[in-house]
C-alpha positions as CSV (number, residue, x, y, z in Angstrom):
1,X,195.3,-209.6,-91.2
2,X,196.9,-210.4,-87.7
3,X,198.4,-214.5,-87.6
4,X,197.8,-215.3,-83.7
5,X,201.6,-216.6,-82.7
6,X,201.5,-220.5,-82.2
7,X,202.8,-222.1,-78.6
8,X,205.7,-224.0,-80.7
9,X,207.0,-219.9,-81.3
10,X,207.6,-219.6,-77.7
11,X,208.8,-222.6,-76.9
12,X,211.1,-222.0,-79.9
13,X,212.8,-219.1,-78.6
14,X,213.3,-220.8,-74.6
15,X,215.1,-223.4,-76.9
16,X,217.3,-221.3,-78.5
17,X,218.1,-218.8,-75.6
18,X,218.5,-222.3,-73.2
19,X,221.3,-223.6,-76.3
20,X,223.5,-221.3,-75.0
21,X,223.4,-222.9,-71.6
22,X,223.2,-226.4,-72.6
23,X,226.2,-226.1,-75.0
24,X,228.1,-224.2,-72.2
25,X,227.5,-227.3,-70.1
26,X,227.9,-229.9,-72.2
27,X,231.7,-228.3,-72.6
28,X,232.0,-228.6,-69.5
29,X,231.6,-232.5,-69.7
30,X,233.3,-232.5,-72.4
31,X,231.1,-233.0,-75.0
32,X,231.9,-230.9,-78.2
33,X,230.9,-232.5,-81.1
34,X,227.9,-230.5,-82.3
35,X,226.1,-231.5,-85.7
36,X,226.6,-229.2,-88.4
37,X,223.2,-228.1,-89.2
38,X,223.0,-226.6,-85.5
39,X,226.4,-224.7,-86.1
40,X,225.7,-223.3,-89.6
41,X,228.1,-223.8,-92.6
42,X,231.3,-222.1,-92.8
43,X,230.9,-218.4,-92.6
44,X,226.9,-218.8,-91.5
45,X,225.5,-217.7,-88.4
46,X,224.4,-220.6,-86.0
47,X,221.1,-220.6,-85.7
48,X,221.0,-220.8,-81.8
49,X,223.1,-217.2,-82.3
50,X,220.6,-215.7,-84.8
51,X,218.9,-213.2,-83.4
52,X,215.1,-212.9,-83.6
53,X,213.4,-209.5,-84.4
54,X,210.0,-207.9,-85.6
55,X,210.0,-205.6,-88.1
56,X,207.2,-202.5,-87.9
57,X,207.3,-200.7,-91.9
58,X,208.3,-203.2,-94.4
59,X,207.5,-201.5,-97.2
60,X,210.1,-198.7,-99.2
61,X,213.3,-198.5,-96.2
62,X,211.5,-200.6,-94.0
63,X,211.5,-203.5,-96.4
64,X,214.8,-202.6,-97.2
65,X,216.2,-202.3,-93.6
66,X,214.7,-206.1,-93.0
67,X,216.3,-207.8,-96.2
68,X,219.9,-206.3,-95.1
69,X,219.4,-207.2,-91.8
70,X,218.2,-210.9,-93.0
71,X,221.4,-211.0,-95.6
72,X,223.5,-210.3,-92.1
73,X,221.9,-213.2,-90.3
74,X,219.0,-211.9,-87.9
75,X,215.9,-213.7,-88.3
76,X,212.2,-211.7,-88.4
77,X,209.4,-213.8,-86.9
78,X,206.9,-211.2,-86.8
79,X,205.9,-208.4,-89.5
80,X,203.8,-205.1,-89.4
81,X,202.1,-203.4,-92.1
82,X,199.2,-201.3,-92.0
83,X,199.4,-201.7,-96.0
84,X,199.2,-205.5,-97.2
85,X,200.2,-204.1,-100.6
86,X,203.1,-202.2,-100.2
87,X,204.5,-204.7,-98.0
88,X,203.7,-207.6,-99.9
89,X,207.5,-208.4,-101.5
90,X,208.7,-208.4,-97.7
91,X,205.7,-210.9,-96.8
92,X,206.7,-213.0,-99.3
93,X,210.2,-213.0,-98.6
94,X,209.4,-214.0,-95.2
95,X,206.8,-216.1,-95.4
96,X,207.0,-218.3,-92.0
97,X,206.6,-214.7,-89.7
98,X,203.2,-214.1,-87.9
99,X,201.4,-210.9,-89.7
100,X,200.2,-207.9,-88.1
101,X,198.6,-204.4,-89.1
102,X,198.9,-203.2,-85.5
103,X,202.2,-202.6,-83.7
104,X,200.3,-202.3,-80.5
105,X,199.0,-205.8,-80.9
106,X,202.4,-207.3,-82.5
107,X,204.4,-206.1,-79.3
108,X,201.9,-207.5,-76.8
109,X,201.7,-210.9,-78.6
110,X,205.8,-210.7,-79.7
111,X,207.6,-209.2,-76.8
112,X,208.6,-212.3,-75.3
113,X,209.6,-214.3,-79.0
114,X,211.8,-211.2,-80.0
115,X,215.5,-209.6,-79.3
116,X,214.9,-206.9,-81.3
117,X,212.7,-204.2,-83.5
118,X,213.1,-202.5,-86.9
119,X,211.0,-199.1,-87.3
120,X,210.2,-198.2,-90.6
121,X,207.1,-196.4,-91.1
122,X,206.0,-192.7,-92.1
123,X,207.9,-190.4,-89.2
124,X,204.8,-189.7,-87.3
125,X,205.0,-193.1,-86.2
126,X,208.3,-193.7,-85.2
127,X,208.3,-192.3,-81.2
128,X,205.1,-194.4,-80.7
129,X,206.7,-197.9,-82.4
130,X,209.9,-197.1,-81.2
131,X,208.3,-196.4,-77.4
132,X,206.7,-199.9,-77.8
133,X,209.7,-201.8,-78.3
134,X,211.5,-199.9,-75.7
135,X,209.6,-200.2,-73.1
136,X,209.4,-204.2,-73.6
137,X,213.2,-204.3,-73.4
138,X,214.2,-205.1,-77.0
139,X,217.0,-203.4,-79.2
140,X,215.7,-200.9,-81.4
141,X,217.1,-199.6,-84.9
142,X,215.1,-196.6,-86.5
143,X,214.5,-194.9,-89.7
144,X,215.8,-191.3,-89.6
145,X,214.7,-189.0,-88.5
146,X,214.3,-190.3,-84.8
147,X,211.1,-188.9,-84.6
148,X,208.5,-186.3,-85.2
149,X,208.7,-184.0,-82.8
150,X,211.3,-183.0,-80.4
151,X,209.5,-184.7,-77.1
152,X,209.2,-187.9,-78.5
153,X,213.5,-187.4,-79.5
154,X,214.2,-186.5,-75.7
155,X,211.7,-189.4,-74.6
156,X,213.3,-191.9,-76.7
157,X,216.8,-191.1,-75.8
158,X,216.6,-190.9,-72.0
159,X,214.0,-194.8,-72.3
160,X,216.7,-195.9,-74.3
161,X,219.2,-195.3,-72.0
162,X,217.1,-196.5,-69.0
163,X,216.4,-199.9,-70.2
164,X,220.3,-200.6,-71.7
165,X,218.9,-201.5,-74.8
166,X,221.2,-201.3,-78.5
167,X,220.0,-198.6,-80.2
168,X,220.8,-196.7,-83.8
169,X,218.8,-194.8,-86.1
170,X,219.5,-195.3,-90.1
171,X,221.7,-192.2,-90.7
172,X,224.1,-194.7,-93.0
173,X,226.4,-191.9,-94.0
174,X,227.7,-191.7,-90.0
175,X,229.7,-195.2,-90.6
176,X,231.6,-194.1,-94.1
177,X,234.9,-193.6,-94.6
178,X,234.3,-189.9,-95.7
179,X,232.7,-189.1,-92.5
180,X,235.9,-190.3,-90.5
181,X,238.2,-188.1,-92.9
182,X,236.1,-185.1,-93.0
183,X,236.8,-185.4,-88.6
184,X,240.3,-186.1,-88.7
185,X,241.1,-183.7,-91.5
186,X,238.4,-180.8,-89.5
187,X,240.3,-181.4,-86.3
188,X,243.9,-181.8,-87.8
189,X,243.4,-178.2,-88.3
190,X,244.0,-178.4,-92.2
191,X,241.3,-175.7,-92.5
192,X,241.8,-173.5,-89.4
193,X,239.7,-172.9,-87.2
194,X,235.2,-173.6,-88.6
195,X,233.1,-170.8,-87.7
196,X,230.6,-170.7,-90.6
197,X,229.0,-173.9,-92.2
198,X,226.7,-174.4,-94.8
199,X,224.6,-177.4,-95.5
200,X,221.9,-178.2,-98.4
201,X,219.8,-180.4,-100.2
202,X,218.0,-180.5,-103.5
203,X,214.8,-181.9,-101.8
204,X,211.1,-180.2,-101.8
205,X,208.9,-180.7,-104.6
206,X,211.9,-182.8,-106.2
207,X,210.4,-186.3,-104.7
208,X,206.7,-185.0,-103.4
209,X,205.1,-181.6,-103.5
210,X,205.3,-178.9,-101.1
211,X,203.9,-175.5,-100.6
212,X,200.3,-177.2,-101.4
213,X,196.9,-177.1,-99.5
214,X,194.5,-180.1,-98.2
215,X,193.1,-182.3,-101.4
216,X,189.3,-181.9,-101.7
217,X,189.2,-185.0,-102.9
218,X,188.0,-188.2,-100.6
219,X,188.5,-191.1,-102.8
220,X,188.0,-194.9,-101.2
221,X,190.4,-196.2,-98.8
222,X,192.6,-199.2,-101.1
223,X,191.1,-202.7,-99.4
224,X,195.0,-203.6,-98.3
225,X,195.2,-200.2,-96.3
226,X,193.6,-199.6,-92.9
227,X,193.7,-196.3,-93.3
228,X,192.7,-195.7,-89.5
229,X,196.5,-197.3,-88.5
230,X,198.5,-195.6,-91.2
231,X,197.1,-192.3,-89.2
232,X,198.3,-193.4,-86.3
233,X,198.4,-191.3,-83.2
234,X,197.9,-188.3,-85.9
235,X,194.6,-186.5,-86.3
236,X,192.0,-187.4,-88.0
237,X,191.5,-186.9,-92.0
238,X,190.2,-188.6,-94.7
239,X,192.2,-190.9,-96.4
240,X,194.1,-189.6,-99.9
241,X,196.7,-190.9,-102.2
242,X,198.5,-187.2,-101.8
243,X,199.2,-188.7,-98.5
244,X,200.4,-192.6,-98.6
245,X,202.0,-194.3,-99.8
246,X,204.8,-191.9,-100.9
247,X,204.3,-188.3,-100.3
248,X,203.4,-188.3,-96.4
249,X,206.6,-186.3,-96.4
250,X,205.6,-182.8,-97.1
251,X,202.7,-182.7,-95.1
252,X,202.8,-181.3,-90.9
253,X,201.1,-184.1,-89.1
254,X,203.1,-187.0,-90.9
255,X,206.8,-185.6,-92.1
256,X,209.3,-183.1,-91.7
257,X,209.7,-181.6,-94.6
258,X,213.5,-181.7,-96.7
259,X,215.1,-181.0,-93.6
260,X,214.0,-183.9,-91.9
261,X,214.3,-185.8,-94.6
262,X,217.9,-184.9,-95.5
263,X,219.2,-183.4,-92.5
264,X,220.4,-186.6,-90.7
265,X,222.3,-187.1,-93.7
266,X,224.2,-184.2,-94.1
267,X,223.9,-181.8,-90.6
268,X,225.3,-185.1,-89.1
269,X,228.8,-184.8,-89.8
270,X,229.4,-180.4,-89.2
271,X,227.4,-182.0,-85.5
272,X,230.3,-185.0,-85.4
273,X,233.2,-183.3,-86.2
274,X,232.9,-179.8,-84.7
275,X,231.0,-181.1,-81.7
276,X,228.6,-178.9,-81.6
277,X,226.3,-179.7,-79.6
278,X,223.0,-177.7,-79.1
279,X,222.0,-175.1,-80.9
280,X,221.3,-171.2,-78.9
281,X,219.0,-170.0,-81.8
282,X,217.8,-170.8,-85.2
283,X,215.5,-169.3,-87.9
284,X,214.2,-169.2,-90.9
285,X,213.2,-167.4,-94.3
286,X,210.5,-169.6,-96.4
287,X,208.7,-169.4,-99.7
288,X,205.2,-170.4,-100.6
289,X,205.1,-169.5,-104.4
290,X,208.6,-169.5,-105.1
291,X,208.7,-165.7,-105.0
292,X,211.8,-164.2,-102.9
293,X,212.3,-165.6,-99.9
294,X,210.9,-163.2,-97.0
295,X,208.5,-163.4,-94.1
296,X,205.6,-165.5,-94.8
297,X,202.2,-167.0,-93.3
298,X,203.5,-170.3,-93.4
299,X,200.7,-172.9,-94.4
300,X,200.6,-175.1,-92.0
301,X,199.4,-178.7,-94.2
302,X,202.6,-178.9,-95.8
303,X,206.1,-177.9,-95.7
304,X,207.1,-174.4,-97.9
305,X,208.6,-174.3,-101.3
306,X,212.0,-173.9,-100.3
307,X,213.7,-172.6,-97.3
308,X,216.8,-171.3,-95.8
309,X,217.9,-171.8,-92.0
310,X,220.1,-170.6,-89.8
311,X,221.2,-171.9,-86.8
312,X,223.7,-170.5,-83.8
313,X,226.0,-172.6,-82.0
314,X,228.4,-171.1,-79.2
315,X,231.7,-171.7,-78.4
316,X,232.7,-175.1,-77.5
317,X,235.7,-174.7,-75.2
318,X,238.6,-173.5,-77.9
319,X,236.1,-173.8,-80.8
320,X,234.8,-170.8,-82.1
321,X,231.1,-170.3,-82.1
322,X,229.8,-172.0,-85.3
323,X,226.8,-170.4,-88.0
324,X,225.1,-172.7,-89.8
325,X,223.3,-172.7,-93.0
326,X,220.8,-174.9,-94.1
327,X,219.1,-174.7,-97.9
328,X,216.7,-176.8,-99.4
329,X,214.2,-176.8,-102.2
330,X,216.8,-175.8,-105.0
331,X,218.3,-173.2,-103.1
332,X,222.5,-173.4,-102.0
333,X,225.4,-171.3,-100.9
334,X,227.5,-169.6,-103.3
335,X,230.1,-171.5,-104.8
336,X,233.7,-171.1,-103.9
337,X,235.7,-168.9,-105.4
338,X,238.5,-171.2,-104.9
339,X,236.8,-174.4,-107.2
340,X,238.3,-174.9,-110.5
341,X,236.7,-174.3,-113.9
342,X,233.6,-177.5,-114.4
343,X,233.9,-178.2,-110.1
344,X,230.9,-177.4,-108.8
345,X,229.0,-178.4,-105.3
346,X,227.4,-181.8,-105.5
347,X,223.8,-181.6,-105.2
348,X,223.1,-182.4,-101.4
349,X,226.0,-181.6,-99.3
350,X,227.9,-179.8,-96.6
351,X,230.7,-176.6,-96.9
352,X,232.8,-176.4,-93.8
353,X,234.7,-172.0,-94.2
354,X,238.1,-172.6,-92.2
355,X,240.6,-169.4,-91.4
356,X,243.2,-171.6,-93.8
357,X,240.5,-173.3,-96.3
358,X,237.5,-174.7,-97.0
359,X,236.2,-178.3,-97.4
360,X,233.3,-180.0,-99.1
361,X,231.4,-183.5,-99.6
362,X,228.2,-184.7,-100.2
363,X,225.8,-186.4,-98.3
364,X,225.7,-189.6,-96.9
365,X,229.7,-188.4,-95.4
366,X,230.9,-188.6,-99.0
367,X,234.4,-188.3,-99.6
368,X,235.9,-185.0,-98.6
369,X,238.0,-182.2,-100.7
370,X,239.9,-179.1,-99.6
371,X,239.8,-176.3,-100.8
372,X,242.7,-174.8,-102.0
373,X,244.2,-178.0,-104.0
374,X,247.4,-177.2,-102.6
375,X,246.2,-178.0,-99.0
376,X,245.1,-181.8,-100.2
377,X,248.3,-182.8,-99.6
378,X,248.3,-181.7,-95.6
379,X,245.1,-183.9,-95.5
380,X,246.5,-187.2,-97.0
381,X,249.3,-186.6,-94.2
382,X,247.1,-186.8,-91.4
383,X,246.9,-190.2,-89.4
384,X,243.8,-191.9,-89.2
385,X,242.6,-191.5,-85.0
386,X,238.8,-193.0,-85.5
387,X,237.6,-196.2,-85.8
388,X,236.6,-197.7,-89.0
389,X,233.3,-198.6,-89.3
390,X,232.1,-202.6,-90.5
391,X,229.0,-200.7,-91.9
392,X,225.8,-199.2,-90.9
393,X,223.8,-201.9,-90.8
394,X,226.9,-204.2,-89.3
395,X,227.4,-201.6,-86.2
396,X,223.6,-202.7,-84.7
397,X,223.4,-206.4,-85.9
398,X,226.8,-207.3,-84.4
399,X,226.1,-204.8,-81.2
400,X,222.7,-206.9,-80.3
401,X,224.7,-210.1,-80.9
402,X,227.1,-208.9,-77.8
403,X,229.2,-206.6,-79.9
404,X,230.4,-203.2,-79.7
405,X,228.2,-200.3,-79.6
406,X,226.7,-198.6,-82.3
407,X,228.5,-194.9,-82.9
408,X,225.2,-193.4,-84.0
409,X,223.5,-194.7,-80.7
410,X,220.9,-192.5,-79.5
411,X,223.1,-191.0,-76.9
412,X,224.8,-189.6,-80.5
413,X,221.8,-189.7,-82.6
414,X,218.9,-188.4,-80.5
415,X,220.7,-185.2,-80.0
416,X,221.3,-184.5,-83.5
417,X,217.7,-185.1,-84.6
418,X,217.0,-182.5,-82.1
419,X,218.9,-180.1,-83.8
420,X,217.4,-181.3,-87.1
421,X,213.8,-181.3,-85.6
422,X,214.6,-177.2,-84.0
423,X,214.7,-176.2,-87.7
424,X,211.6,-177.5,-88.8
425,X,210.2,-176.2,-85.8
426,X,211.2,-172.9,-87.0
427,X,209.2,-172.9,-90.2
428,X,206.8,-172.4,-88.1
429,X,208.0,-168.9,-87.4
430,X,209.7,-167.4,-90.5
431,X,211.2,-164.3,-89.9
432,X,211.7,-165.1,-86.6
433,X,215.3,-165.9,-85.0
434,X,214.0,-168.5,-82.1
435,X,216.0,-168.4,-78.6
436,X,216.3,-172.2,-77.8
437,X,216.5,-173.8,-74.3
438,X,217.5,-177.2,-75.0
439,X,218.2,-178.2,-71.6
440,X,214.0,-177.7,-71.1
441,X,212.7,-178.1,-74.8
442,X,211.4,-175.0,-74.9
443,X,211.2,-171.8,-77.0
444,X,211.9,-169.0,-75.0
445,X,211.3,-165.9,-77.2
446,X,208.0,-167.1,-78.7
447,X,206.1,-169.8,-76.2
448,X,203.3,-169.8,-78.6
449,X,205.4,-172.4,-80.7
450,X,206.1,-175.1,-77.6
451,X,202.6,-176.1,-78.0
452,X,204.6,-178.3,-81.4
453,X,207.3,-178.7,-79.3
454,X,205.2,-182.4,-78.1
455,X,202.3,-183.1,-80.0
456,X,199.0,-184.3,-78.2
457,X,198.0,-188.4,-79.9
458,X,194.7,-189.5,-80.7
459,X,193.2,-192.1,-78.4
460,X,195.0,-195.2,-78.0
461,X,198.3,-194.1,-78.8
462,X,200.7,-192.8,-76.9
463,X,204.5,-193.2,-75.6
């Protein structure tokens, strides 16, 4: 269902760009008295200030990245679904913005009503959605990871940076207050020097399935769903509930697997705070049957069982050259030896191995803790150097409204998806340690894998 934009919508957003103007003059005369329904109540946003955005996924995190960003004061005049269903509570939560299915159509009808675009969708769609909004100059915020494959992450980062737009991805754990103590205290020293790192979640199978083949089934294609634009720039197949609305996850040619999933999360802050940059190797060691984990034929319609990755990061000036150790599907690193009787690693988290310590916290940049006790005290000594974040969601609504940057811009953010997105590359391969040329995108020990490096889009889509 597509609700053609009205010629009072443009004229609505001249008049509120030209306020600006005509209140700066009108101080100039000195004329200041303004009635109160233009300024907002006390603690509102005036409406000439709101900004004015179009949201692309407003179903699951999509609908919930537009009502936080309505609770902050942005207003959405346009909304895209390709499922009338699942993104019904946001349509009726927002009932005076034009409709869409298609993106495509929504920018070329929007772009010049808008400030600014949400990305929600399945992740095979964020490079193309993101692209759009880009491209016609707005802000963008986008669901994690960046993207789905590690082209479309270098694309979006060096467009973004091109056109001077405000840009974040929704990694929410990079604003917390554990993710600035887990920094200070890693660079304080309080643990030594950080060459080994080990970072897991309990995801794979837990939320959808994994290690499974095509469905045989072809049922109907729901009368809310286009079924054509939930593929996207992916390949063809028939429609099946094993794919939308939830479980798109575990399957190649629309997710990335646990890592992707949970890797923004939790690789984020060993990435932050031992500045690590970009990764020299990385591989992996997969199950399809939950038998031990060893060399498999990976199947290549969805994400294995469980798997473990390693990646290899060099020396960063003093820093040591940093191991790291990813685990998913139920699978996690041995516990310390220095944790107490009933302390145990929470279920999705990260364990930094210091020369004087060790430190844990979960995802999301929980709170941290050292390991031994007795080095807590050192840790609640050290002064606070970063910036404390408003919020997540605060960072990108007050950066578009002139404010200061996000920290998880994609200068910050495409870069670690990268390193995210190089391990799921490496499923690809298990058994096989991958040499990585980041500087090129390309895979230097195995070149039959670059062909997945950038994926090749169906007709009428593209970046």
């Amino acid at each position: 269902m597509t609700n053609l934009p009205s010629s009072s919508s443009s004229a609505a957003g001249s008049s509120r760009r030209g306020f600006l103007k005509a209140a700066a003059a009108s101080t100039a005369f000195g004329f200041t008295i303004v009635p109160r329904h233009v300024l907002g109540g006390p603690g509102q946003t005036p409406p000439s200030e709101r900004p004015l955005l179009a949201g692309i996924g407003c179903g699951g995190m999509g609908g919930g990245d537009i009502a936080t960003f309505t609770k902050l004061g942005a207003r959405f005049v346009a909304l895209c679904d390709v499922d009338e269903t699942r993104a019904a509570g946001t349509f009726h939560a927002h009932p005076e913005a034009r409709r869409y299915q298609d993106f495509r159509e929504m920018m070329d009808r929007e772009a010049k009503n808008i400030d600014a675009v949400t990305v929600g969708t399945p992740d095979h769609i964020h490079g193309v959605a993101a692209m759009a909004a880009i491209k016609a100059g707005k802000h963008v915020y986008v669901q994690k990871p960046l993207t789905h494959t590690l082209h479309e992450c270098r694309a979006l980062t060096r467009a973004a940076q091109q056109a001077g737009v405000i840009t974040s991805m929704g990694n929410q754990g990079h604003a917390s207050e554990g993710s600035r103590l887990t920094n200070e205290w890693i660079q304080a020293g309080i643990i030594g020097d950080v060459a080994e790192v080990h970072a897991w979640s309990d995801r794979a199978g837990k939320l959808w399935k994994q290690g499974i083949g095509r469905p045989a089934e072809t049922p109907p294609v729901p009368a809310t769903l286009d079924w054509n634009l939930w593929l996207g720039p992916a390949r063809e197949r028939p429609y099946s509930p094993a794919y939308a609305p939830h479980n798109w996850r575990g399957w190649w040619d629309f997710g990335t697997g646990a890592l992707g999933d949970m890797g923004c999360h939790i690789i984020d802050h060993p990435v932050w705070a031992l500045n690590l940059g970009a990764p020299t190797s990385v591989g992996s060691r997969t199950t399809l049957d939950g038998s031990v984990l060893e060399k498999n034929q990976p199947n290549f319609e969805t994400y294995p069982i469980a798997a473990i990755i390693t990646y290899e990061f060099p020396a960063r000036g003093k820093l040591p050259p940093v191991r790291m150790t990813w685990y998913d599907g139920g699978l996690m690193p041995p516990t310390p030896a220095e944790m107490g009787p009933g302390q145990k690693l929470p279920d999705n988290g990260v364990l930094y191995v210091g020369t004087r310590g060790k430190l844990f916290h979960s995802s999301h940049g929980g709170m941290p803790h050292v390991l031994p006790a007795k080095l807590q005290e050192e840790a609640a000594a050290v002064p606070k150097t970063f910036d404390r974040s408003p919020g997540h969601y605060e960072e990108w609504y007050q950066a578009i409204r002139g404010g200061k940057r996000p920290v998880d811009n994609f200068d910050y953010a495409g870069p670690m998806a990268e390193t995210v997105l190089l391990g799921v590359l490496s499923l690809r391969a298990p058994g096989t340690r991958l040499e990585w040329d980041s500087e090129n995108l390309r895979v230097k020990n195995v070149p039959e894998l670059n062909q997945f490096v950038k994926t090749e889009y169906r007709t009428g889509w593209t970046l």
